[in-house]
C-alpha positions in Angstrom: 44.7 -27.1 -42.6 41.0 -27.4 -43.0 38.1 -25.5 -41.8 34.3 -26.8 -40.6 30.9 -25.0 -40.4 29.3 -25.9 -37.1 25.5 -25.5 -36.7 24.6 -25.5 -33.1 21.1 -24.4 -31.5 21.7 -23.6 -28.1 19.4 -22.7 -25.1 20.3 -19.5 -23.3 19.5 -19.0 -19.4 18.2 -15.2 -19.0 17.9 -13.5 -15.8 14.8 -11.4 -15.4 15.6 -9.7 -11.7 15.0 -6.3 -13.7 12.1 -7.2 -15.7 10.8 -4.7 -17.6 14.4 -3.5 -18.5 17.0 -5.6 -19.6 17.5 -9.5 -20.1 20.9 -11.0 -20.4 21.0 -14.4 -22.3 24.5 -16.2 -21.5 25.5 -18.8 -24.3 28.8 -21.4 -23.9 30.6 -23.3 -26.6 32.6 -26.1 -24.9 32.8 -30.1 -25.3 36.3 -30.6 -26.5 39.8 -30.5 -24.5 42.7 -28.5 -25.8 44.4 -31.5 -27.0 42.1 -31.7 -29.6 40.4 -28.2 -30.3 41.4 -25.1 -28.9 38.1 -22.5 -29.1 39.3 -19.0 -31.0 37.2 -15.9 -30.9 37.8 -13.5 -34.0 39.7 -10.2 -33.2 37.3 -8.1 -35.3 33.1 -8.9 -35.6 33.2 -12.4 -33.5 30.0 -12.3 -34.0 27.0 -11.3 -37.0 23.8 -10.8 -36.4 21.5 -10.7 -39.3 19.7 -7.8 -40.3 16.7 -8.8 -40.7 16.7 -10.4 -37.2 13.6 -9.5 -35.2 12.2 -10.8 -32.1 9.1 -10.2 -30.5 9.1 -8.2 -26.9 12.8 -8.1 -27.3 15.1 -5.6 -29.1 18.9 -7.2 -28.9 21.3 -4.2 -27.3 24.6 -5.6 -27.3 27.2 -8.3 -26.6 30.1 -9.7 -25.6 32.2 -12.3 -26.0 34.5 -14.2 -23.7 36.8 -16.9 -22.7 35.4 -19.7 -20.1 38.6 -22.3 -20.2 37.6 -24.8 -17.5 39.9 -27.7 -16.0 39.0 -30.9 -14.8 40.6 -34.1 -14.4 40.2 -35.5 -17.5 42.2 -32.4 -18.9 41.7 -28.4 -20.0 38.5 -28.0 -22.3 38.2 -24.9 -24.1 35.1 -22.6 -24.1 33.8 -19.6 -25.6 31.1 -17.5 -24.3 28.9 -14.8 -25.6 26.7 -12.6 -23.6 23.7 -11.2 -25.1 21.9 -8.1 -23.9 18.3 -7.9 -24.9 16.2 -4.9 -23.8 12.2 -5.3 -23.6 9.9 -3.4 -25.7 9.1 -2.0 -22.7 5.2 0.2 -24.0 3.6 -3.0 -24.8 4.0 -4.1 -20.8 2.9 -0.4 -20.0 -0.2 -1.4 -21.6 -1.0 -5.0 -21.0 0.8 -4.8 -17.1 1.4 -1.5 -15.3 -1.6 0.6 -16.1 -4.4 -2.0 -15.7 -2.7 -2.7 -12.3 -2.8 1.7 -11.6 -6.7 1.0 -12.7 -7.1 -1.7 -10.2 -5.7 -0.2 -7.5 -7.2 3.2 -7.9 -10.9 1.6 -8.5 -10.3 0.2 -5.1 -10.2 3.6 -3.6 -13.6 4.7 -5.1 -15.0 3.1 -1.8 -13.5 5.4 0.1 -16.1 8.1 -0.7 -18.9 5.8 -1.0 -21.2 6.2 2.2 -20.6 3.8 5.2 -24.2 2.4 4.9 -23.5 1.7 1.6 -22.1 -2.3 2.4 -23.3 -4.2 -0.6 -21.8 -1.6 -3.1 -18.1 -1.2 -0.7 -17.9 -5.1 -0.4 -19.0 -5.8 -4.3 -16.0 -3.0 -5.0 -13.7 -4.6 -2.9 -13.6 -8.2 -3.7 -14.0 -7.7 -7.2 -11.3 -5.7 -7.2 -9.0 -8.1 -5.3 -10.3 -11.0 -7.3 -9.4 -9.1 -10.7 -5.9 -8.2 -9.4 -4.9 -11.9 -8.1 -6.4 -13.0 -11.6 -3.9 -10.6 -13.2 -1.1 -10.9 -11.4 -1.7 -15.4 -12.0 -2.0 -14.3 -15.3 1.5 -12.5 -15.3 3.5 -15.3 -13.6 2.6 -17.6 -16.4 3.8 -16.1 -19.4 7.2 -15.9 -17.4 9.5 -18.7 -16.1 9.6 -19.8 -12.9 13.1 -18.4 -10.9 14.2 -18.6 -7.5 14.8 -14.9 -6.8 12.5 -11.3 -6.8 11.6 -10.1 -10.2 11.0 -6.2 -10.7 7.3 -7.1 -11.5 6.6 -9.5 -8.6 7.5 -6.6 -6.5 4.9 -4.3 -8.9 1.9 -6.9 -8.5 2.8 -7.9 -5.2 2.2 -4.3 -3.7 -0.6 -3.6 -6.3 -2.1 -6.3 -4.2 -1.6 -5.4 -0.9 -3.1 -1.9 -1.7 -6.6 -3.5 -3.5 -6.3 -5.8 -0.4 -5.6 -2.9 2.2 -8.8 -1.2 0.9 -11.1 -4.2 1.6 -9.9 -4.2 5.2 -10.4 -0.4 5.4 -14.3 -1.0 4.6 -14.2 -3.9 7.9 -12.4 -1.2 9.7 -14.9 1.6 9.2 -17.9 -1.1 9.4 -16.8 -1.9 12.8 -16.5 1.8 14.2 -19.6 2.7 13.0 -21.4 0.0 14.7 -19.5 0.9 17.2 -20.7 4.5 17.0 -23.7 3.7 16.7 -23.9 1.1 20.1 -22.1 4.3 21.5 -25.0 6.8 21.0 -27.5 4.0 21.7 -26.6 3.7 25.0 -26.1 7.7 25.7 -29.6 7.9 24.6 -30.8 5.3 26.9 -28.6 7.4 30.2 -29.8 10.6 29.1 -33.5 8.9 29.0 -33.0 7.3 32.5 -31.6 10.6 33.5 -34.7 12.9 32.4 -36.4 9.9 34.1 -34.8 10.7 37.3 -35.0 14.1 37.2 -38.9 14.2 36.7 -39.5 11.4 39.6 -37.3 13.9 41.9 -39.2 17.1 40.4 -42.6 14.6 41.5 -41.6 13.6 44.7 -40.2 17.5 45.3 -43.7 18.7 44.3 -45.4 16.5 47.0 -43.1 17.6 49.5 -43.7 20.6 49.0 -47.2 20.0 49.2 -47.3 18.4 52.3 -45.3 21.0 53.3 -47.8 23.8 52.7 -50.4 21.8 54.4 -48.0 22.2 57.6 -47.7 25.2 57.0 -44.0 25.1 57.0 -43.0 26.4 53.6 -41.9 29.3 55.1 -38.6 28.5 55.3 -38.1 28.3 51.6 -39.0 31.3 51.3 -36.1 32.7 53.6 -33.3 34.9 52.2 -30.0 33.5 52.0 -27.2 35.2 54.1 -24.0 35.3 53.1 -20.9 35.9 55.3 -18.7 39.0 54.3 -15.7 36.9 53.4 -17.6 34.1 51.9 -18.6 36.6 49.7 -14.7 37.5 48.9 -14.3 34.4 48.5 -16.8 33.4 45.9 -15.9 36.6 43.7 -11.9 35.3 43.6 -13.5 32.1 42.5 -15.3 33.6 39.8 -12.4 35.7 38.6 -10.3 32.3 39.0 -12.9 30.5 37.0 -13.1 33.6 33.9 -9.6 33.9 34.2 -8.9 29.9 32.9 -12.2 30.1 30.8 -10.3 32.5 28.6 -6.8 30.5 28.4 -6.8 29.8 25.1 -6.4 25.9 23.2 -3.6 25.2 21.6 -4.6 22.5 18.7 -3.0 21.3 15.6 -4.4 21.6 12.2 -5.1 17.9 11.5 -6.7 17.6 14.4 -8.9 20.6 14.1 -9.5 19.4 10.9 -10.8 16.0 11.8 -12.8 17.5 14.5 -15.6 18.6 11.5 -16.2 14.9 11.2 -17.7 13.1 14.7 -18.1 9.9 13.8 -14.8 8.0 13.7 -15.8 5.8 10.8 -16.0 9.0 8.8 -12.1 10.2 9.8 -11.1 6.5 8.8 -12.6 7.2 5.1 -11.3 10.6 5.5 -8.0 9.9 6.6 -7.4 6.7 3.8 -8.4 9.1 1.0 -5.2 11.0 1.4 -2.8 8.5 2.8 -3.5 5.3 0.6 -2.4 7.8 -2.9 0.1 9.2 -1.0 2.1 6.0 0.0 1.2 4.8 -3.7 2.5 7.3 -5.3 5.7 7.4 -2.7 5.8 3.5 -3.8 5.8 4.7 -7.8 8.4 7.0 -7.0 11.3 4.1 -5.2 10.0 1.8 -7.8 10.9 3.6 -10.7 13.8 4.9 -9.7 15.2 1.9 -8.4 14.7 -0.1 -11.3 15.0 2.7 -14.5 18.0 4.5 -12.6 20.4 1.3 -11.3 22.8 0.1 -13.5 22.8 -3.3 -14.6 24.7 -5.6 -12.1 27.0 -7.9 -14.7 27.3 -10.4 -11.8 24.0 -11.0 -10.9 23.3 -14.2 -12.0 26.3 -14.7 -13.4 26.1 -18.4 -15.3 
């Protein structure tokens, strides 16, 4: 019987579907059949790890060891397999990744209470904003390798994105209805000038009639008292009870749109409206996020090599 010291450096294939929380290397021992070398873990500490072993982002959980026997035609080739699971030192992406994003996207809301006429200092906001966060989120993807499924953190940046993003189109939204408030009271202005118009060429014309009228000596019968049938008279005071009875009904509104009704212009309920919901959905989006990812249990079989 003799014994051999094999040195092998192996490259392990890590999934990283939960980024920020765990990543499981997978590392196989194979390349002779049974007819020559038959692959034997030990029963007690397969496997050492040195003390002083220390890598950087990565703290190494646990492992576990395993049989992967595979047959082919050229005959039965034993395998060993050891899975290693590493967790991420998970402040230092708190503090290069998750709150700069939080900063990004809550910068982007400081438009919402800048004024609507205020479009050189909402638009600057805005794309630098989205500009920063796309330059982040490249930034990201690079120290990472490229996989063909949904890392935790693409969905992080990806919606961090869509909110900076969202924010830029609320400033065109609120642009547009205020121009469009605007054209609106432009042209009530111009009816209620054509009407005041109207009114004092009638009042003219009236006022010559009149006139001419007086010359005639026919004026007389402006002058004439009105006289009003007995039940016309009934009639009118039914209508004005009618008319006092609905003027009293009371309006049933609700509170938001009570509420909204302090602010005319509807480019000023857009602003209003997107200071409440966009932190709100954010901070409903915080609340999946983190308990989807911090709370699940790590599937074995994703990924599975």
């Amino acid at each position: 019987m003799r014994s051999k010291v094999i040195c092998i450096t192996l490259s392990c294939q890590t999934s990283t579907s939960g980024y920020f929380l765990m990543a499981k290397s997978s590392t196989v021992f194979d390349g002779w059949t049974t007819e020559d070398l038959i692959f034997k873990w030990k029963p007690l500490d397969p496997v050492q790890v040195t003390s002083d072993l220390h890598l950087p982002r990565f703290a190494l959980e646990e492992f576990t060891t395993d049989y992967c026997d595979s047959m082919t035609n050229t005959g039965t080739y034993s395998c060993l397999r050891v899975d290693l699971l590493f967790k991420r030192e998970f402040s230092y992406y708190l503090i290069q990744i998750y709150i700069p994003c939080c900063m990004l996207v809550i910068v982007s809301w400081v438009s919402f209470w800048l004024d609507q006429s205020a479009v050189p200092a909402r638009v600057s906001l805005g794309v630098t904003t989205l500009l920063t966060m796309a330059t982040q989120t490249s930034g990201i993807n690079q120290t990472l390798p490229p996989v063909s499924y949904t890392k935790a953190l693409d969905v992080w940046t990806g919606v961090c994105l869509t909110f900076v993003f969202g924010a830029l189109l609320e400033f065109a939204l609120v642009n547009y209805a205020s121009r469009s408030d605007q054209h609106r009271e432009n042209v009530k202005k111009q009816r209620r000038q054509w009407e005041l118009e109207q009114a004092a060429a009638l009042e003219a014309a009236a006022a010559v009639a009149a006139a001419d009228h007086m010359e005639d000596g026919t004026a007389v019968f402006g002058m004439k008292p009105i006289v009003r049938h007995p039940r016309e008279a009934l009639a009118l005071d039914k209508a004005r009870q009618c008319e006092i009875h609905m003027a009293m009904a009371p309006k049933r509104e609700g509170c938001a749109r009570t509420w909204l009704s302090k602010f005319p212009s509807r480019s000023k309920r857009i602003d209003v409206v997107s200071r409440i919901t966009f932190p709100l959905i954010f901070a409903l989006f915080n609340l999946a996020y983190w308990c989807a990812y911090l709370l699940r249990k790590d599937d074995s079989e994703t990924h599975k090599d």
